[in-house]
N, C-alpha and C positions, 0 to 999 in steps of 0.2 A: 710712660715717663722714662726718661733717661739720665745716668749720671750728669751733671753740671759740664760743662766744656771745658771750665779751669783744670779738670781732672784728667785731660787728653794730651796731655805733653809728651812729646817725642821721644826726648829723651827719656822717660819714667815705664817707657812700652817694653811691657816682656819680651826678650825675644825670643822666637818660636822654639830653637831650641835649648829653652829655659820650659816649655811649657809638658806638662801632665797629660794634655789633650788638647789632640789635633785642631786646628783651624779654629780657634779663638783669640776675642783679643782682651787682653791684660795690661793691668797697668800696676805698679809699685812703687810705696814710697819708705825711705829707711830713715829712724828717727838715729838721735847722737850717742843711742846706746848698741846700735846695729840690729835691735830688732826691724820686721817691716809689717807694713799692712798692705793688702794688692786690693782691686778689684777684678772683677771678672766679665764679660757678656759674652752668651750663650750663642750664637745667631742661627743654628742648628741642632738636632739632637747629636750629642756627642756621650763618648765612653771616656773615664780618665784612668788611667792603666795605673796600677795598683804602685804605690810607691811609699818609703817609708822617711820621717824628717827625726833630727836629732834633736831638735825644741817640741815644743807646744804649739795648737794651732787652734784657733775660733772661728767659727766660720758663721754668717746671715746670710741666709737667705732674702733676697732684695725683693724678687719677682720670682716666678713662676715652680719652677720645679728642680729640686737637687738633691740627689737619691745618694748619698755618703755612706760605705761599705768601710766596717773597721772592724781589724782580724773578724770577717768575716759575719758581719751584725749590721746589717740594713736600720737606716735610718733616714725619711723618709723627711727632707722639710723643705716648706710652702715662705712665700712670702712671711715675715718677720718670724721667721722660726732660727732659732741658733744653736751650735752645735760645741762641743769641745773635745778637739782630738788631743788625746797626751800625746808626748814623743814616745816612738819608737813601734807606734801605730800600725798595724799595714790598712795603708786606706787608698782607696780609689773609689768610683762612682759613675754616676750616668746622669745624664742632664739633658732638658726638655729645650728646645729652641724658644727664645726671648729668656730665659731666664739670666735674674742677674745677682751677685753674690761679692762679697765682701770677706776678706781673711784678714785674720791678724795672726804675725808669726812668732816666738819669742825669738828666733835667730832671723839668718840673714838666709830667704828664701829663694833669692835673687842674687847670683857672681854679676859683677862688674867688671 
């Protein structure tokens, strides 16, 4: 299965260098309070380089595989498994190709 098509809008596409890890594509949406939520797909196994956010962050696992590293604490989640990064995290990770994933930010994770 794959996200909905409504969810593929041009304008709402991360761009690359906005992104954590390399050669993925991403999309986000920002509510009226400047929070956002993005999604994610995988299409390769990829590494995402250790980075840290000034909010909060929740993260689903949709599909497949997304291995989330916080200050240094492996956490391993599968299809409907979720996650809660506080701010000021160091977190980065590694991901299995097909996997797909949904984030929600309390800030603005994405400049325009």
């Amino acid at each position: 299965m794959s996200f909905p098509n409504f969810m593929f809008r041009a304008e709402n596409m991360i761009p690359a260098s906005q992104q954590n890890t390399p050669d993925i594509e991403g999309y986000y949406y920002t509510a009226n309070d400047g929070s956002q939520m993005a999604f994610w797909i995988y299409k390769a196994d990829r590494i995402s380089k250790e980075h840290m956010h000034d909010y909060d962050e929740w993260v689903l696992c949709v599909e497949g595989e997304y291995i989330v590293t916080i200050d240094g604490v492996e956490h391993v989640l599968h299809a409907g498994d979720e996650l809660f990064i506080p701010k000021g995290s160091v977190q980065g990770g590694r991901v299995k190709a097909g996997t797909r994933s949904v984030h929600a930010f309390g800030g603005q994770r994405v400049k325009k």
